[in-house]
C-alpha positions in Angstrom: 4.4 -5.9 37.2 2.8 -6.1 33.9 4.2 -5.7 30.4 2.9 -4.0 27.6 2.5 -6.5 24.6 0.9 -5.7 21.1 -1.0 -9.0 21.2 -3.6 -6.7 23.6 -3.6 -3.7 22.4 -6.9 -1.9 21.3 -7.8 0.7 18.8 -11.0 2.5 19.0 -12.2 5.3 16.7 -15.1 8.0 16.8 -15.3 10.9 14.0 -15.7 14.3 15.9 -18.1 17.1 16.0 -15.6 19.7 16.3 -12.1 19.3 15.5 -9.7 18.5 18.5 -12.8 17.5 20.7 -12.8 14.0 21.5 -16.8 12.5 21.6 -18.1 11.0 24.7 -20.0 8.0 23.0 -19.8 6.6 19.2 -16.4 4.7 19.5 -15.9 1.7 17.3 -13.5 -1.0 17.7 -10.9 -1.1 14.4 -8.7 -4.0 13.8 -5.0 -3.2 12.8 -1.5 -4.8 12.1 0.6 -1.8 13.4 0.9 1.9 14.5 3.4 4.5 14.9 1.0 7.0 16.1 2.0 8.9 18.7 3.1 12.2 20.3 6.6 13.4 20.4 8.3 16.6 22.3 12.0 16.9 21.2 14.5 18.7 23.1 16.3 21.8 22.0 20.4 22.0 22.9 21.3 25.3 25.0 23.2 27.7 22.9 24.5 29.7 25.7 28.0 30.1 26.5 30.3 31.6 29.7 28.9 28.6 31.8 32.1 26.6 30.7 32.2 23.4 28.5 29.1 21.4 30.1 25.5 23.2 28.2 23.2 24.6 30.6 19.6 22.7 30.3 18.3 22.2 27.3 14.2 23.7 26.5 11.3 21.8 24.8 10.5 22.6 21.3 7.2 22.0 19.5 4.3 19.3 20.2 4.1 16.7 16.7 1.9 14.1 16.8 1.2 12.1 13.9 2.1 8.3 12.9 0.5 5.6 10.6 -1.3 3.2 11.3 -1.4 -0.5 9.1 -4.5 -1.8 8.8 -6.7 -4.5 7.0 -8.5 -4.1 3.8 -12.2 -5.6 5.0 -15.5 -5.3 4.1 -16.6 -3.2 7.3 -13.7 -1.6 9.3 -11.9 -0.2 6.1 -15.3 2.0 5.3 -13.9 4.2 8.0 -10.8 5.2 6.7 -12.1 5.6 3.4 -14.7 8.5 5.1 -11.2 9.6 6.7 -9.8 10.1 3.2 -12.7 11.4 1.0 -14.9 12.6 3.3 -18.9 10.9 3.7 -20.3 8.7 1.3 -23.2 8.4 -0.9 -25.0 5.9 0.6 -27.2 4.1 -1.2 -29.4 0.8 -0.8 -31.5 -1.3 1.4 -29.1 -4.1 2.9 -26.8 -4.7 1.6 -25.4 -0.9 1.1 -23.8 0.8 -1.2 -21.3 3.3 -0.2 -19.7 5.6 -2.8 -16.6 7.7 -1.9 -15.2 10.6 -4.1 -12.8 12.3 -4.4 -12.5 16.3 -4.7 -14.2 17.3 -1.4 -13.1 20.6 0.3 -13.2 19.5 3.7 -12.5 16.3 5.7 -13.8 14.9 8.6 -11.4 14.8 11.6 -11.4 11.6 13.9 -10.5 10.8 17.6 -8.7 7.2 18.2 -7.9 5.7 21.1 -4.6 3.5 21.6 -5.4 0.8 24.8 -2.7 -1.2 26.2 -4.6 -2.3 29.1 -1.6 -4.2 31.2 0.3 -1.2 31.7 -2.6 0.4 31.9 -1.9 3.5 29.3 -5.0 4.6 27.4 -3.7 7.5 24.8 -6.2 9.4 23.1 -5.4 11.5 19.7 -7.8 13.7 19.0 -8.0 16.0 15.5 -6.7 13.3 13.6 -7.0 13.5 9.9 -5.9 11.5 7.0 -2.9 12.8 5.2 -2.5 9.8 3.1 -3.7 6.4 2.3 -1.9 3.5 -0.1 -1.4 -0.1 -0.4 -0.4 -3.4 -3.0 -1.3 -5.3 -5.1 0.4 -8.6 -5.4 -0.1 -12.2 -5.9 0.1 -13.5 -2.5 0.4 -12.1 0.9 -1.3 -9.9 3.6 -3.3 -7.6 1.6 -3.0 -4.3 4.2 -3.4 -0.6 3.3 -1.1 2.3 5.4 -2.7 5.1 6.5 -0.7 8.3 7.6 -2.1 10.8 9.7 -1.8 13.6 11.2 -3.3 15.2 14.9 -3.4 17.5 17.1 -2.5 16.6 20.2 -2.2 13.3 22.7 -3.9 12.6 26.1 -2.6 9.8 28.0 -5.0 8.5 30.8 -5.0 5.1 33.3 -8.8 4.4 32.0 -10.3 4.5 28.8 -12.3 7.4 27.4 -13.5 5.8 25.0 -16.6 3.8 26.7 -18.6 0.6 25.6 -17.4 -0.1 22.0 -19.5 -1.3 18.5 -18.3 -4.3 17.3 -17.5 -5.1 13.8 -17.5 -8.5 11.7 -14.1 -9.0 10.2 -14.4 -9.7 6.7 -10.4 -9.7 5.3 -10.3 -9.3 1.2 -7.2 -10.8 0.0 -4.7 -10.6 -3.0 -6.8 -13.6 -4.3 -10.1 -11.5 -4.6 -7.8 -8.9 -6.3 -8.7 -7.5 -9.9 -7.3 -4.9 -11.8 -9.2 -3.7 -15.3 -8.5 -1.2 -18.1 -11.2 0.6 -19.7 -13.6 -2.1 -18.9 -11.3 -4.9 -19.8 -9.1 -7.1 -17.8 -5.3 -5.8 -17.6 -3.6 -9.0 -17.8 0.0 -9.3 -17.7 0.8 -7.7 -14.4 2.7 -8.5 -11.6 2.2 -6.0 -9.0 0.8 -2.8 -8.5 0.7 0.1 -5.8 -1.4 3.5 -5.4 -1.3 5.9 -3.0 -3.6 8.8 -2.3 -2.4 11.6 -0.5 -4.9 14.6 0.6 -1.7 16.9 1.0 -2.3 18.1 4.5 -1.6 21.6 5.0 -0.3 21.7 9.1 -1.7 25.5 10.7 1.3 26.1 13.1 0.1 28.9 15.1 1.8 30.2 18.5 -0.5 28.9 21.0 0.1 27.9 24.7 -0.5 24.0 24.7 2.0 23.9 21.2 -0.6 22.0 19.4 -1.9 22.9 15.7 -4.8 24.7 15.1 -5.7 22.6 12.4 -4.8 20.4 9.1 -6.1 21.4 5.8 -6.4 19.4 2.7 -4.5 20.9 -0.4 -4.3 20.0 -4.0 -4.8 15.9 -3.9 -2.6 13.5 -5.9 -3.7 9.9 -6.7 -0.1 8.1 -7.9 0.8 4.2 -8.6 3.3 1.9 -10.4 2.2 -0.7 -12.3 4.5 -3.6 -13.4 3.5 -5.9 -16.2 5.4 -8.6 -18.1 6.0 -7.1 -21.4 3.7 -8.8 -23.8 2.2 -6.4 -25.7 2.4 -2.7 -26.9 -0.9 -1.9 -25.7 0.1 0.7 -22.4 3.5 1.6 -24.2 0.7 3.0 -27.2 -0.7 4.7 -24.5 1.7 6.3 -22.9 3.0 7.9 -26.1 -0.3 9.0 -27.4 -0.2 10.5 -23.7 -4.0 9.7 -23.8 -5.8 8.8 -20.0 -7.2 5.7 -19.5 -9.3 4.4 -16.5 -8.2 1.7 -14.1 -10.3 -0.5 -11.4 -8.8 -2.1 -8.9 -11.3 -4.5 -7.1 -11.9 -7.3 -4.6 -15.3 -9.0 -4.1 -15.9 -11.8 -1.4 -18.2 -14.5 -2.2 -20.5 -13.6 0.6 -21.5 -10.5 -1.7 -19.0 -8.0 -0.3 -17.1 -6.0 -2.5 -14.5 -2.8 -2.7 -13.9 -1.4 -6.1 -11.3 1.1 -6.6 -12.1 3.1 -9.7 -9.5 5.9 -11.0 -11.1 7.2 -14.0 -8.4 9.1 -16.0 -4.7 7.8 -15.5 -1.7 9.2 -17.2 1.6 6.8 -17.9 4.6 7.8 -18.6 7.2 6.4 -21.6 8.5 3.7 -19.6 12.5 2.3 -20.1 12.2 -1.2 -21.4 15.1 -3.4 -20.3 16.5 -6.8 -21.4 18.5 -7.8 -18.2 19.6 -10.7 -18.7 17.4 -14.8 -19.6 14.5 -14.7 -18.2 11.2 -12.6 -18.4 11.6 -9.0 -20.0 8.9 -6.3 -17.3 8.3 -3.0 -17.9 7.5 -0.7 -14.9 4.7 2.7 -15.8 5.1 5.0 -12.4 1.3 6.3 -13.2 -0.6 9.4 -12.0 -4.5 10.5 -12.0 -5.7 13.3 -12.7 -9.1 15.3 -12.5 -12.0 13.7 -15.1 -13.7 16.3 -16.6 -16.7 14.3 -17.6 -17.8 13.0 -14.0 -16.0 16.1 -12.3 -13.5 13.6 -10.0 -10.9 12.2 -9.9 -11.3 8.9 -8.6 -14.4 6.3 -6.7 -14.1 4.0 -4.2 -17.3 2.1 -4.2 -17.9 -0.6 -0.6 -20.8 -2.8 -0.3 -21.6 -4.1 2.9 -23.8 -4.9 5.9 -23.3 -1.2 7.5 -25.9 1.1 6.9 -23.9 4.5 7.6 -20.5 5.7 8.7 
C-alpha cells in the first residue's frame, strides 16, 4: 500500500474563465515549499434534549476551503501569483519582458490549482481560488519564500488528474543575497530585516445555496503594511516619521542572468518608533510602516518582473 509523501506532491495552476469553473487545458506546473489548502466540513453538536445524557447525531455545518500556500520567490513561477494579487500586467518588451503589476484594480482574477499526490492516488482540485493576501522577509540569510493566503470556493477530490499535460517552467530562485532595499532613490543602509504584506481584503459572499459553497470573494479596501528594523545610526527615518511625511521604498532582487523583481511602494508612512537601550550591545529601532494611495501616479504600489515569459 502506498503512502502519501510531500517529496511527490504536485501543484498545477490555470486562471479561469468564469469563477468556480475549473479549465480543461492551460495548467502550469508551480514549485512550492508547503500548503495548508484544503477543504474542511466541521460538525455541529446536537442540542436536543429528552434522549437522555448521550447527544443524538450531530449535523454538518458550512463548506470553508481556503489555506496558504509557501512558495518561492523566482524569476518565472512567482509572475503568477503576483497576476493572483494585482490582477494582469502591463507587459511590455521583446525578450526579455517586462511585466508591471499595480495595485488598485477592482477586480481580480480567480485561479484553479490542483494538489497531486500521486501514490495515494488523490488529485484535489480548488477551484475559485483568489488571493486574499500575499507577504514575505527580508533578511540576511535564508530561504527567501513569500506566503500566499487564499481563499476558494469549493474542493473536488478525484483518483486522476484534471489537470492534463503541464507547461514547464525554469526555476530561477532569487535569494536574500540578491536582496536590496532603497529610500527615495537611495540605499537604506542600516537594516536588519524587513517584512511586508499585501492583503486584497477579501470580502467572502455567503449565500444559502445547496452545495454550501460561496458565491464569490470580493476585494475590499487594500492595505500594503511592513516593519522595518534598522540599527540606530542615524535620525534620518525618526525625522520622517515626525514630519509624518511619505517616503518611497524599493525592495528588489536581480539575478545576474538579467532577471529581476523590484518591489516599489511609492508613499510609505512610519510611525514615532520607541527607541530602547536594552542592555551592551547594538541599540535597533523597529518602524511597523504602512502605504498608502500616491496621488501623483494614482497607486499605491509596483511590482515590476523581468523575465523570459512573454504573458501570464
Amino acid at each position: 500500500m502506498a503512502r502519501a509523501q510531500g517529496a511527490r506532491a504536485q501543484m498545477a495552476l490555470a486562471f479561469e474563465t468564469v469563477y468556480g469553473t475549473a479549465p480543461a487545458i492551460g495548467y502550469t506546473r508551480v514549485p512550492f515549499a508547503s500548503t495548508t489548502l484544503g477543504s474542511e466540513q466541521p460538525l455541529i453538536t446536537s442540542e436536543l434534549l429528552g434522549y437522555g445524557r448521550d447527544p443524538t447525531a450531530p449535523i454538518k455545518d458550512a463548506v470553508t476551503a481556503d489555506g496558504d500556500v509557501v512558495v518561492p520567490i523566482d524569476a518565472e513561477a512567482f509572475g503568477f501569483w503576483l497576476k493572483a494579487a494585482f490582477g494582469e500586467p502591463i507587459t511590455s518588451g521583446t525578450g526579455p519582458w517586462t511585466h508591471e503589476f499595480r495595485s488598485g484594480g477592482w477586480t481580480l482574477p480567480s485561479m484553479s490549482i490542483e494538489t497531486a499526490m500521486p501514490e495515494v492516488p488523490r488529485y484535489a482540485m480548488y477551484s475559485g481560488c483568489v488571493l486574499d493576501q500575499l507577504s514575505w522577509q527580508l533578511q540576511r540569510s535564508g530561504l527567501l519564500t513569500a506566503t500566499a493566503r487564499l481563499v476558494a470556493q469549493g474542493e473536488a477530490v478525484a483518483t486522476t488528474t484534471a489537470a492534463g499535460t503541464l507547461a514547464e517552467l525554469a526555476l530561477k530562485r532569487f535569494g536574500h543575497f540578491n536582496g536590496s532595499i532603497t529610500r527615495n532613490g537611495s540605499a537604506l543602509g542600516n537594516v536588519v530585516s524587513a517584512e511586508i504584506t499585501y492583503a486584497n481584503n477579501l470580502d467572502r459572499i455567503e449565500t444559502i445555496r445547496s452545495d454550501g459553497r460561496i458565491d464569490g470573494a470580493d476585494p475590499s479596501i487594500a492595505a500594503l503594511t511592513g516593519r522595518v528594523e534598522v540599527r540606530f545610526a542615524d535620525q534620518v527615518l525618526v525625522n520622517q516619521a515626525i514630519a509624518g511625511d511619505p517616503c518611497e521604498l524599493e525592495f528588489g532582487y536581480a539575478l545576474p542572468s538579467g532577471e529581476s523583481l523590484t518591489f516599489t511602494v511609492h508613499a510609505v508612512y512610519l510611525p514615532r518608533p520607541r527607541i530602547e537601550i536594552s542592555g551592551p550591545q547594538g541599540v535597533q529601532a523597529t518602524f511597523d510602516w504602512q502605504a498608502a494611495r500616491d496621488s501623483t501616479l494614482g497607486r499605491m504600489c509596483t511590482a515590476t518582473l523581468i523575465n523570459d515569459i512573454e504573458e501570464y
